[in-house]
C-alpha positions as CSV (number, residue, x, y, z in Angstrom):
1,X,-36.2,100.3,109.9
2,X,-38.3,102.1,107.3
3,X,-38.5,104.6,105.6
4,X,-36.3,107.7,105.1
5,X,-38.0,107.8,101.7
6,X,-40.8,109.7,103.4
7,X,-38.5,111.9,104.8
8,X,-36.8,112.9,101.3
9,X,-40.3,113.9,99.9
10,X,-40.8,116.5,103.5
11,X,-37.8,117.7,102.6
12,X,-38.4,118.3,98.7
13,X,-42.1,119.2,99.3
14,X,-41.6,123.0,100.2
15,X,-39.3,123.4,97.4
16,X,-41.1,121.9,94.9
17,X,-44.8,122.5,95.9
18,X,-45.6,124.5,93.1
19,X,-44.2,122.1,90.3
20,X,-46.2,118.9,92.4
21,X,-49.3,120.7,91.9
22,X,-49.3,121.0,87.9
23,X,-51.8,118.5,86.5
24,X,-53.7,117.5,83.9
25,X,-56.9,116.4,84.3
26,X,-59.5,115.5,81.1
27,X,-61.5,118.2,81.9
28,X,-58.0,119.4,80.6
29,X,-57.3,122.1,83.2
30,X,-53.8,123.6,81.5
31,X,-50.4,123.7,83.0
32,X,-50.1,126.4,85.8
33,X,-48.4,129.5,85.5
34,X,-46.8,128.9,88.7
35,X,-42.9,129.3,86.9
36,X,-40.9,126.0,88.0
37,X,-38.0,126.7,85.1
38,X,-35.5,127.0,87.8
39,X,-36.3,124.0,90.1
40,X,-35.0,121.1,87.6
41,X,-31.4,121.8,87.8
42,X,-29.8,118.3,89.8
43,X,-30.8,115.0,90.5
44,X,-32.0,116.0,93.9
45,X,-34.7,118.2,92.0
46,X,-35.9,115.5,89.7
47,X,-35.6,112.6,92.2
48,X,-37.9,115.0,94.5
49,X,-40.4,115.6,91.9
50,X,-40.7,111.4,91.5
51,X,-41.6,111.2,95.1
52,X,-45.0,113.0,94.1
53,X,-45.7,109.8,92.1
54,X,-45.5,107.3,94.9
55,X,-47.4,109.8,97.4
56,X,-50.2,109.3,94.7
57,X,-49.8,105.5,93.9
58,X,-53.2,103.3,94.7
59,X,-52.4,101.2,97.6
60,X,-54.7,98.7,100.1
61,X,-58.3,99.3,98.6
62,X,-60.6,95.7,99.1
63,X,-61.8,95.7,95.6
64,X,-65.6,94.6,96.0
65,X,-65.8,95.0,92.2
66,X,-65.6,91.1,91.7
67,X,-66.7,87.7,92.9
68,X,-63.9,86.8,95.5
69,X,-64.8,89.7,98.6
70,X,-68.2,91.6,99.3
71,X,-69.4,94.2,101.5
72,X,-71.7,95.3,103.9
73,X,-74.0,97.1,101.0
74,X,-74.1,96.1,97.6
75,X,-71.4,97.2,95.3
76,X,-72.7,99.6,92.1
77,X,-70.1,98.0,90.0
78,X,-70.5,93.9,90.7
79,X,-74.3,94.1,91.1
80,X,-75.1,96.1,87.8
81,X,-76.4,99.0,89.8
82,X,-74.1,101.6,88.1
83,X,-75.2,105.0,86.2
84,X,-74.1,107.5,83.9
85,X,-72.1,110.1,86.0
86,X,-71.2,113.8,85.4
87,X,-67.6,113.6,86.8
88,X,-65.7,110.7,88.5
89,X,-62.3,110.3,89.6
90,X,-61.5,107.2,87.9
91,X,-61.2,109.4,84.8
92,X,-59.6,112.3,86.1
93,X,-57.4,111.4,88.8
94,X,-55.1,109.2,86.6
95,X,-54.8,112.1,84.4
96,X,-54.3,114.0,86.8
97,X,-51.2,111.8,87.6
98,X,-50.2,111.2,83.7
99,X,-50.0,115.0,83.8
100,X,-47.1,115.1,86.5
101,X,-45.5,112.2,84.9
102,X,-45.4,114.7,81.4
103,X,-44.5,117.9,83.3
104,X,-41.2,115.4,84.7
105,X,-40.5,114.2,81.6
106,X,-40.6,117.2,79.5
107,X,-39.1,119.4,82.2
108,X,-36.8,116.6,83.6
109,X,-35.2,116.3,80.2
110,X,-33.9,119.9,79.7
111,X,-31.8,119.5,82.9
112,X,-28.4,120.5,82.8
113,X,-27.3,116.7,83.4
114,X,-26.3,114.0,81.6
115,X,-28.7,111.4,79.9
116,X,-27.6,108.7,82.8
117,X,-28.7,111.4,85.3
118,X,-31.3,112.2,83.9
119,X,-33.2,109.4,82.3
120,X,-32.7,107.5,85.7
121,X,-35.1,109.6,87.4
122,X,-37.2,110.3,84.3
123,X,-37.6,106.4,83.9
124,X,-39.7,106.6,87.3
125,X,-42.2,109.5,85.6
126,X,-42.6,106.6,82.4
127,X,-43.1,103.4,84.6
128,X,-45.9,105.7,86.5
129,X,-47.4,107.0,83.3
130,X,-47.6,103.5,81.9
131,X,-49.0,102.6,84.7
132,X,-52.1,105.1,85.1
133,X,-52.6,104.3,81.0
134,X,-53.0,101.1,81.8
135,X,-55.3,101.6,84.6
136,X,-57.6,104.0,82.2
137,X,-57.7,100.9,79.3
138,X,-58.8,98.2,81.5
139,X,-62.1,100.5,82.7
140,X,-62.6,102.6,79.5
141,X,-61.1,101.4,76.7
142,X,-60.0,104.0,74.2
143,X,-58.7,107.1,75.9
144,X,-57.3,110.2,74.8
145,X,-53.4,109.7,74.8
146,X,-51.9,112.6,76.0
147,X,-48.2,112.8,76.6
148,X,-47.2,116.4,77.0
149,X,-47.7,119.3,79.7
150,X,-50.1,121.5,78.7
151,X,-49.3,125.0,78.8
152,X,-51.8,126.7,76.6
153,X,-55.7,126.5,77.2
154,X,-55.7,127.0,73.4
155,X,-53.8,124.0,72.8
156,X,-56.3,121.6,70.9
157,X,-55.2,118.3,72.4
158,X,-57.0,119.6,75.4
159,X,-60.1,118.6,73.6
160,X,-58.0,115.7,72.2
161,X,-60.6,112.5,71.0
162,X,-60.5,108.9,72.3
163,X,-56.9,107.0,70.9
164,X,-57.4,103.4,70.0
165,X,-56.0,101.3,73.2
166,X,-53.7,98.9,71.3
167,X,-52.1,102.6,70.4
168,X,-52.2,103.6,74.1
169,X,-51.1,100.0,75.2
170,X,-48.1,100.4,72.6
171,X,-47.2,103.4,74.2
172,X,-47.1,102.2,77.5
173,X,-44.7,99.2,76.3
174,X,-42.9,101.7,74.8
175,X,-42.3,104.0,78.2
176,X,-41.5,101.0,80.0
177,X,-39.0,99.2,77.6
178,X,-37.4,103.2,78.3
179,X,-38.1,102.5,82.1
180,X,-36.5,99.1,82.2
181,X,-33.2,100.4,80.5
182,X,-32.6,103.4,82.7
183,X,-33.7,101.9,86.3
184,X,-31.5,100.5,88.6
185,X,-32.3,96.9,89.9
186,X,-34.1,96.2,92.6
187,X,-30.9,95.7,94.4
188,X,-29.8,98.9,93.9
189,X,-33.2,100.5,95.4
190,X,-32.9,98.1,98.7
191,X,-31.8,100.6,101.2
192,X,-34.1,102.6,103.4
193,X,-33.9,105.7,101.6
194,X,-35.0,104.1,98.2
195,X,-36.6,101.3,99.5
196,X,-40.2,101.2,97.4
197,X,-38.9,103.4,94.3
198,X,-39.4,101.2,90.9
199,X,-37.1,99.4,89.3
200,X,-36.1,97.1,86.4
201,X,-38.2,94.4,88.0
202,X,-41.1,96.7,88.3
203,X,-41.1,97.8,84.8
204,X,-41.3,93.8,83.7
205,X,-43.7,92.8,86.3
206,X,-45.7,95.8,84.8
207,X,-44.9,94.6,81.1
208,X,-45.8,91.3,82.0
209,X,-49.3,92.8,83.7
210,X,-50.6,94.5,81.0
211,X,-49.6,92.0,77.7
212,X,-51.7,89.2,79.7
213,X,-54.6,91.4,80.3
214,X,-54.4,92.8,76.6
215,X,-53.9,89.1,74.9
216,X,-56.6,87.6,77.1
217,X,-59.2,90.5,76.5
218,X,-58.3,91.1,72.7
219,X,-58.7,86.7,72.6
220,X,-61.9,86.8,74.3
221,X,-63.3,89.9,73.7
222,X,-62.8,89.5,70.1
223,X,-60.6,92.4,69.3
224,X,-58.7,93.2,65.8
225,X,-55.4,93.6,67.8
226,X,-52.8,90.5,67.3
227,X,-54.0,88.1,71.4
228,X,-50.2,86.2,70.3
229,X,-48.7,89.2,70.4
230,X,-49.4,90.9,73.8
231,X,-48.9,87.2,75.3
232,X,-45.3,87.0,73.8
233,X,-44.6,90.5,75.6
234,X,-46.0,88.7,78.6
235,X,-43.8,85.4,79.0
236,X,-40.8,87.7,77.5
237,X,-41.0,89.9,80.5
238,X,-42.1,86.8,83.1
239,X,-39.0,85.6,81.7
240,X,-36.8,88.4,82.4
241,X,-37.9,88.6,86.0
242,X,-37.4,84.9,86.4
243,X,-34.0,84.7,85.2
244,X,-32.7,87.6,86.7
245,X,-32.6,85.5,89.5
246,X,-33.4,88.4,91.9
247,X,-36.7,86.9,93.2
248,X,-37.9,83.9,94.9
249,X,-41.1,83.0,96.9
250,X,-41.4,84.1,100.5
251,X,-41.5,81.0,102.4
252,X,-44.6,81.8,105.0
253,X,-47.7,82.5,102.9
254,X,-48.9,83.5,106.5
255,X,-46.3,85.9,107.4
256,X,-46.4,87.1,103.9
257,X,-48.7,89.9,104.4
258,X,-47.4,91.0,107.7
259,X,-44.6,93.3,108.6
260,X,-41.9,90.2,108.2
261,X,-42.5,90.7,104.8
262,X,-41.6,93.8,103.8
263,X,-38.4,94.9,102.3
264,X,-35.4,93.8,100.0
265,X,-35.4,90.8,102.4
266,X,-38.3,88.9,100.5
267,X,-37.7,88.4,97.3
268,X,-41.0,87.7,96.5
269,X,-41.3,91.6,96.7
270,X,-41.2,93.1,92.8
271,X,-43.3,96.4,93.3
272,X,-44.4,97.7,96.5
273,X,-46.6,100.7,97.9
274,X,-44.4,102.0,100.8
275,X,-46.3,102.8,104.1
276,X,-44.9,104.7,107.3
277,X,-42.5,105.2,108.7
278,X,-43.8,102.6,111.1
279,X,-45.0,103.2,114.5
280,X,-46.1,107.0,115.5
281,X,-45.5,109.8,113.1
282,X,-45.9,107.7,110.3
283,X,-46.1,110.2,107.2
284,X,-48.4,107.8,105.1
285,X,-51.0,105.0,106.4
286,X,-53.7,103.4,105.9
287,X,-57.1,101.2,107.4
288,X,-56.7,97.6,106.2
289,X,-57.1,95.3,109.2
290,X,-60.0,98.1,110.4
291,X,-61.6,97.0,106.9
292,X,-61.0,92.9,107.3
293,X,-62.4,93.7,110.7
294,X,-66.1,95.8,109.4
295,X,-65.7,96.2,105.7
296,X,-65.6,92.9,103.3
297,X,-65.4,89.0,103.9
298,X,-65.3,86.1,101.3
299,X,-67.9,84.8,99.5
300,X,-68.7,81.1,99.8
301,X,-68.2,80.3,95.4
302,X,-64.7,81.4,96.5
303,X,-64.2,79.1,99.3
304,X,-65.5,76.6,97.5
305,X,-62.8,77.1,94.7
306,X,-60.2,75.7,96.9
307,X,-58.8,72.3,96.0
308,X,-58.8,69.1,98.6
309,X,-55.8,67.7,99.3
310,X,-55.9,64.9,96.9
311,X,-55.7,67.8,94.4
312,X,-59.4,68.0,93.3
313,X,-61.9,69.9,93.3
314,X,-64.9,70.1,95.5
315,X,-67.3,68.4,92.7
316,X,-64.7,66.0,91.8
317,X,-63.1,65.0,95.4
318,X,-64.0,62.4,97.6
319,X,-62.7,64.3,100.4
320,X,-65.0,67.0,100.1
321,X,-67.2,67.0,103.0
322,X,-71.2,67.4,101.6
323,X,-73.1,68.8,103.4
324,X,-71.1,70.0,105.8
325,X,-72.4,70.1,109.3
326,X,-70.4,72.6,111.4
327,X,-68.7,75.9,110.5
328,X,-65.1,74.2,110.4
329,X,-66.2,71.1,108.3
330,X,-65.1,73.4,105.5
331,X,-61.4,73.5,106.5
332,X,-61.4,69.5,106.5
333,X,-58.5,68.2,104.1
334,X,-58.2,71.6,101.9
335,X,-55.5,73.3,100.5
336,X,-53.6,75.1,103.2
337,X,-54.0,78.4,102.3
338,X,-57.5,78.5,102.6
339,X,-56.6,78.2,107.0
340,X,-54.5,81.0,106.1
341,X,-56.5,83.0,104.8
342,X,-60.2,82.5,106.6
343,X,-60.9,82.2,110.2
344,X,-61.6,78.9,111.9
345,X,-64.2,79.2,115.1
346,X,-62.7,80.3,118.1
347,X,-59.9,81.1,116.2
348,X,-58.0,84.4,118.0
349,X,-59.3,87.1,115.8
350,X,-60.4,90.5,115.5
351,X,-61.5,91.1,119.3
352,X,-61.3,87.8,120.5
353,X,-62.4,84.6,119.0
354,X,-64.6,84.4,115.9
355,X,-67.5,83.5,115.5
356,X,-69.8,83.2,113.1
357,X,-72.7,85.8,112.7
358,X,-71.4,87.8,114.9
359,X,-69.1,90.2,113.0
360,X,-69.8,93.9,111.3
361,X,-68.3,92.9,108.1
362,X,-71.3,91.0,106.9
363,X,-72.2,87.4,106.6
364,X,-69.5,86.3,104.1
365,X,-66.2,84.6,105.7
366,X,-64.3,86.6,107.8
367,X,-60.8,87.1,106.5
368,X,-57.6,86.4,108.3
369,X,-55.3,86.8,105.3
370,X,-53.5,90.5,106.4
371,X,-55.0,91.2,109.2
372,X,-52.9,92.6,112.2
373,X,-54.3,93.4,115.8
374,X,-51.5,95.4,116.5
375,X,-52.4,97.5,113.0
376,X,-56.0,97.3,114.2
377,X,-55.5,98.9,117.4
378,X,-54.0,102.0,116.0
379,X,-57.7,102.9,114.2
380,X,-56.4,103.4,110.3
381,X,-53.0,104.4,111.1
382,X,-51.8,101.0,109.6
383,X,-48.0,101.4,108.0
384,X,-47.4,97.5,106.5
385,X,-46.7,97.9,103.0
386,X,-48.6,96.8,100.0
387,X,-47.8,94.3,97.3
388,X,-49.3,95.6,94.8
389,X,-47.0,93.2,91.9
390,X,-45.2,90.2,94.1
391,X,-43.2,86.9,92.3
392,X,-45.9,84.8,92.6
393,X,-47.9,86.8,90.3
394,X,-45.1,86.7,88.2
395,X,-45.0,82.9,88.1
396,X,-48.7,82.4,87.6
397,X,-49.3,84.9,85.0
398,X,-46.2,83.1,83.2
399,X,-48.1,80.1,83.6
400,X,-51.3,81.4,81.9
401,X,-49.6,83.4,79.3
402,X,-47.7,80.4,78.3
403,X,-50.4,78.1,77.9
404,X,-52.9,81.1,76.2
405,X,-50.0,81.5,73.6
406,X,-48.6,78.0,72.8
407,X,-52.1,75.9,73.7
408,X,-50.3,74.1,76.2
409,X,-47.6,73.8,79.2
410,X,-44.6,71.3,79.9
411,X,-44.8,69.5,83.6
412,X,-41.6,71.4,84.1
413,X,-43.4,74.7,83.3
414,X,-46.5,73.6,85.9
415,X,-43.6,72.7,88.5
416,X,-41.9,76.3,88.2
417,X,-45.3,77.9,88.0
418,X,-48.2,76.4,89.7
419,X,-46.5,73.7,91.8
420,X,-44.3,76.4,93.1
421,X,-47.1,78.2,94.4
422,X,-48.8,75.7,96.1
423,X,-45.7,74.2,97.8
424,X,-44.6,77.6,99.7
425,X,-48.0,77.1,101.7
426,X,-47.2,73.2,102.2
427,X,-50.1,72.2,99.5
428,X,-48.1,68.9,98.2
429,X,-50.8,67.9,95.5
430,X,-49.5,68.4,91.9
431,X,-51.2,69.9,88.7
432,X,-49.6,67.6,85.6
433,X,-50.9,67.0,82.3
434,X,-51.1,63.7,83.2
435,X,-53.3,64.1,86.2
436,X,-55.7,66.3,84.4
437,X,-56.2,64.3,81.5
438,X,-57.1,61.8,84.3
439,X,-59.7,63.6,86.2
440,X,-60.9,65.6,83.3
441,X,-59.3,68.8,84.9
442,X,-58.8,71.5,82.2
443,X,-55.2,73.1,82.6
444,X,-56.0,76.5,81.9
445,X,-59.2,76.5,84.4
446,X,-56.9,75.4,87.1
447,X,-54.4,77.9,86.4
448,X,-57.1,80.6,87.0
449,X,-58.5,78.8,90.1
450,X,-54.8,79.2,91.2
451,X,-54.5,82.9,90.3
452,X,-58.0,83.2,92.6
453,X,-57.3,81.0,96.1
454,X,-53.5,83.0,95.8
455,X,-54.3,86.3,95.4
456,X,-58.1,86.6,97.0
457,X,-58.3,90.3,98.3
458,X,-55.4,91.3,96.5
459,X,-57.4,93.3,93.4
460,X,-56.4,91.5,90.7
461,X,-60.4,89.1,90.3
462,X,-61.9,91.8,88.7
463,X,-60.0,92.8,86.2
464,X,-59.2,88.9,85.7
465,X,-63.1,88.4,84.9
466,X,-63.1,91.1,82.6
467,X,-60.6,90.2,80.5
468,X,-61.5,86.3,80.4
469,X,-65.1,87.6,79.6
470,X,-67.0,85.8,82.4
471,X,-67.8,88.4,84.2
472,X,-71.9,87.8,82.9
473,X,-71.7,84.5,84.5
474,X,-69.6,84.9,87.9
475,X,-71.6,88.4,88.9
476,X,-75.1,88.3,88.0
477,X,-75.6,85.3,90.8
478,X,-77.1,84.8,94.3
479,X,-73.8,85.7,96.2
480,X,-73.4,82.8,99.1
481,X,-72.3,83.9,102.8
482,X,-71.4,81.9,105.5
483,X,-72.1,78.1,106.7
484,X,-75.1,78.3,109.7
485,X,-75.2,75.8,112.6
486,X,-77.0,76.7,116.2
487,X,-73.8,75.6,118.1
488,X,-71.4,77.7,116.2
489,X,-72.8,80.7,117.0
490,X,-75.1,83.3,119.5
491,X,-77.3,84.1,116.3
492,X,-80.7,82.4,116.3
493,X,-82.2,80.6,113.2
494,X,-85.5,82.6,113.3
495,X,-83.5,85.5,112.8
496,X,-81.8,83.8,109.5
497,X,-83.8,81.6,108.3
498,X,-85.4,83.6,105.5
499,X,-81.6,83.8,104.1
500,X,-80.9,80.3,104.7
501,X,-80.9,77.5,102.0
502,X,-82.9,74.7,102.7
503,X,-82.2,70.8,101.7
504,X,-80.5,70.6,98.9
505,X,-78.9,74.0,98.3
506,X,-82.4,75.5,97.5
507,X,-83.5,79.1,97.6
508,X,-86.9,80.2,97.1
509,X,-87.4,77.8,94.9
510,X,-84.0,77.7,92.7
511,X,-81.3,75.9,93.1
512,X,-77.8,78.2,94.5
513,X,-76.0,75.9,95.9
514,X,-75.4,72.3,96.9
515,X,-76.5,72.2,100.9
516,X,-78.8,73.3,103.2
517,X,-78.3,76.4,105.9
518,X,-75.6,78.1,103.4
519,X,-76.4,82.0,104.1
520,X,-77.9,84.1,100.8
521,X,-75.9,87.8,101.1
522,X,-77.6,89.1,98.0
523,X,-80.1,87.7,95.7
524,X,-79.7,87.1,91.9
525,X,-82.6,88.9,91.3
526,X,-80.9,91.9,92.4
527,X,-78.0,91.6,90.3
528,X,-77.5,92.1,86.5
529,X,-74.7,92.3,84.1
530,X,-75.4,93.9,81.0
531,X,-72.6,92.3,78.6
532,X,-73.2,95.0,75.8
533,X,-72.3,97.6,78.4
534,X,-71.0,96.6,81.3
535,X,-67.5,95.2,80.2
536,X,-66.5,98.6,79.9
537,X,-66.8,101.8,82.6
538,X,-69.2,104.9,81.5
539,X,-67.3,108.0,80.1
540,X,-68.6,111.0,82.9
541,X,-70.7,113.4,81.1
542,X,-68.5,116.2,82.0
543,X,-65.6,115.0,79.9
544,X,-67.8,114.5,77.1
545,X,-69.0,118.3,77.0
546,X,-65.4,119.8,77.7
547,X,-64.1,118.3,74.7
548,X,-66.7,119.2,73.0
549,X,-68.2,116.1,71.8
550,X,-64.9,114.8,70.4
551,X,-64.5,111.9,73.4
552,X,-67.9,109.8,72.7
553,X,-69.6,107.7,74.7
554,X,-69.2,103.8,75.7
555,X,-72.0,101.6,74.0
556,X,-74.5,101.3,75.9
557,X,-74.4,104.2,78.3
């Protein structure tokens, strides 16, 4: 049953074509001449120019950016390898979309309806445009902060300078306090037709998104904007989801990702990327289980931020298994989620069992969290949909914003958060002060090692690196693969030896890890993370020139 909301933007798209097609990019290109005055006359008209925004909303994209998945090839971004370029899309396509957002507000509003008519459907063009904002501060910084429809090339905000963020992050509360007043709840989007359009609960999760990333990054990065501040916006919003009481935790972490969980029926469902209709014909799809399959796997520092099920950590745990000698020893007394998300040997998987070695996606740990055979076999036509904000974000973030504001968390707060979390997936240890202070656990370091075991492959470990300002000392490393014994797999040591580390975790004569025949995917010596530049993405070239010099450059670039 999904998802006449495809069929809704077919049936606006000839109509509105035109309208759909007026952007904005930083290169400023001005509003078309292409005359839309007569389109935005009902709430058919506006509701059809919202469906643009979800046609263009980011959805499954393995973010290799980070610590937590790697590729076949080194990433530009997580190995230092990145350089100055002339254009790129991760400036101008969200301006692009901020300048549909404008066009709907600005056009949206002189409708010949009432405010409720109207500002329910121009809610959706403020969540979005919050949204892309948001995704232009966490890469750039200060951006230009544009917030009409151009219709000049003579209009000088074309060549508009960079806006300080916390004005651009105010802004973006702003639209979305607007946004959280004038959309429905989530119940009131659960039917097929609307299934996937925001709502009150998306324009919280998204509050809640961005004051955590602002008060952790303006905290560690040092900035003059008020950390307390952005977290309070934070665990305000968290709170507002949580006591709405119109979301819960999906109970199969495993089932999660597949097509069970999609819809109104999980709760745990706050803001989705809808995908289909499913089966043939479907109007919008994608390639994830193709990519699990020859794309990315997990690196071992990941796997080896799981917890044992006494509730420690590998270098604290007398459970944990070192060395290992087989491929499965690293499954032994973990934290479920870790079975649910990696492949065991033998273990029904992409075309047949797995084993290790043996698989295009690289040498890292093949990933079983989201992957589908019956998605596979219809070659990037997938149609699940994608979480891309889901309660157990909400609950964790909560978590982290609460003890970032107030120094600390109450047991009861680590049971509603944390504990939570780990009980869907039947992981019974629990984090307490208590037990902590014990085993000389730091709270807030377990929070994050929560935030990277839940949502591994889900794009949130960059950005969480950035803003915590560890990015120098997670990236710039020898980046671990695989576990290597001769009966686990057809590979032959001779072939891998030279990428093997020897007793002791050594590697050409440093120390990377803590046992022998652990597989090296890339060397530190190849990576570099230039913490004067690289916190921050390089302004293109071209943007630079078309304003004329009044958008400057990044340090360091």
């Amino acid at each position: 049953m999904k998802k006449n909301i495809f069929k809704s933007i077919s049936a606006v798209a000839m109509a509105c074509g035109a309208m759909m097609l007026i952007s904005c990019e930083l290169d400023r290109l001005p509003e078309t001449t292409l005359a839309d005055n007569t389109f935005w006359q009902s709430e058919t008209d506006l509701r059809g120019a919202c469906n643009k925004l979800y046609v263009d909303l980011p959805g499954f994209d393995h973010d290799r950016r980070a610590d937590d998945i790697i590729g076949t090839a080194a990433n530009g971004t997580s190995s230092g390898n990145w350089s100055l370029p002339s254009t790129s899309g991760d400036w101008t396509n969200p301006y692009n979309k901020i300048g549909i957002c404008n066009n709907i507000i600005t056009k949206g509003s002189q409708a010949p309806l009432s405010d409720a008519q109207k500002n329910r459907w121009i809610a959706e063009a403020y969540f979005f445009r919050a949204f892309h904002f948001f995704d232009l501060v966490k890469k750039y910084g200060d951006v230009p902060l544009i917030l009409k429809a151009f219709d000049s090339t003579g209009d000088p905000d074309i060549k508009m300078p960079r806006t300080p963020r916390e004005e651009v992050i105010q802004q973006c509360y702003s639209d979305l306090k607007f946004a959280e007043e004038w959309l429905p709840e989530i119940d009131a989007v659960s039917s097929d037709a609307d299934w996937g359009r925001v709502s009150k609960s998306a324009a919280r999760g998204l509050m809640m998104r961005i004051g955590l990333y602002e008060g952790t990054f303006a905290k560690y990065h040092g900035l003059t904007s008020d950390p307390k501040a952005h977290l309070k916006v934070a665990v305000d919003a968290a709170e507002r989801i949580i006591n709405s009481g119109k979301h819960a935790l999906y109970p199969d972490y495993q089932k999660l990702f597949y097509f069970d969980g999609e819809g109104r029926q999980n709760k745990e469902n706050v803001f989705v990327k809808v995908y289909g209709p499913n089966g043939a014909g479907a109007t919008i799809m994608h390639g994830n289980s193709r990519q699990l399959e020859n794309g990315v796997s997990i690196t071992r520092q990941t796997i080896d931020q799981y917890l044992y099920t006494d509730g420690l950590p590998r270098e604290k745990s007398a459970l944990a298994m070192i060395p290992e000698t087989r491929y499965d020893d690293v499954f032994e007394n973990r934290d479920p989620r870790l079975a649910m998300t990696i492949y065991h040997k033998d273990e029904e998987a992409y075309k047949g069992g797995y084993t290790p070695f043996s698989n295009q996606h690289g040498n890292g740990y093949g990933i079983k969290k989201g992957f589908m055979l019956d998605e596979w076999t219809t070659n990037s036509k997938e149609t699940v949909d994608k979480m891309i904000i889901r309660y157990a974000e909400v609950l964790l973030s909560y978590a982290e914003a609460l003890y970032e504001l107030n120094g600390s968390i109450t047991d009861q707060q680590l049971n509603q958060t944390v504990n939570a979390v780990r009980a869907r997936s039947g992981f019974e240890a629990k984090l307490t002060n208590d037990f902590a202070k014990q085993n000389g656990l730091n709270i807030l370091d377990e929070i994050r090692r929560e935030r990277l075991v839940e949502f591994i492959d889900e794009g949130l470990r960059y950005n969480d690196i950035i803003r915590w300002k560890i990015a120098e000392k997670v990236l710039p490393v020898t980046m671990l693969g695989l576990k290597y014994h001769e009966d686990d797999t057809s590979a032959q040591r001779e072939d891998l030896q030279s990428r093997l580390t020897t007793e002791g975790g050594m590697y050409k004569g440093q120390k990377v890890c803590d046992q022998a025949d652990i597989y090296v995917i890339e060397e530190a010596g190849t990576r570099s993370f230039d913490t004067g530049r690289d916190y921050y993405y390089p302004i293109p070239t071209y943007e630079i020139a078309t304003s004329e010099g009044n958008v400057v450059q990044n340090p360091g670039w």
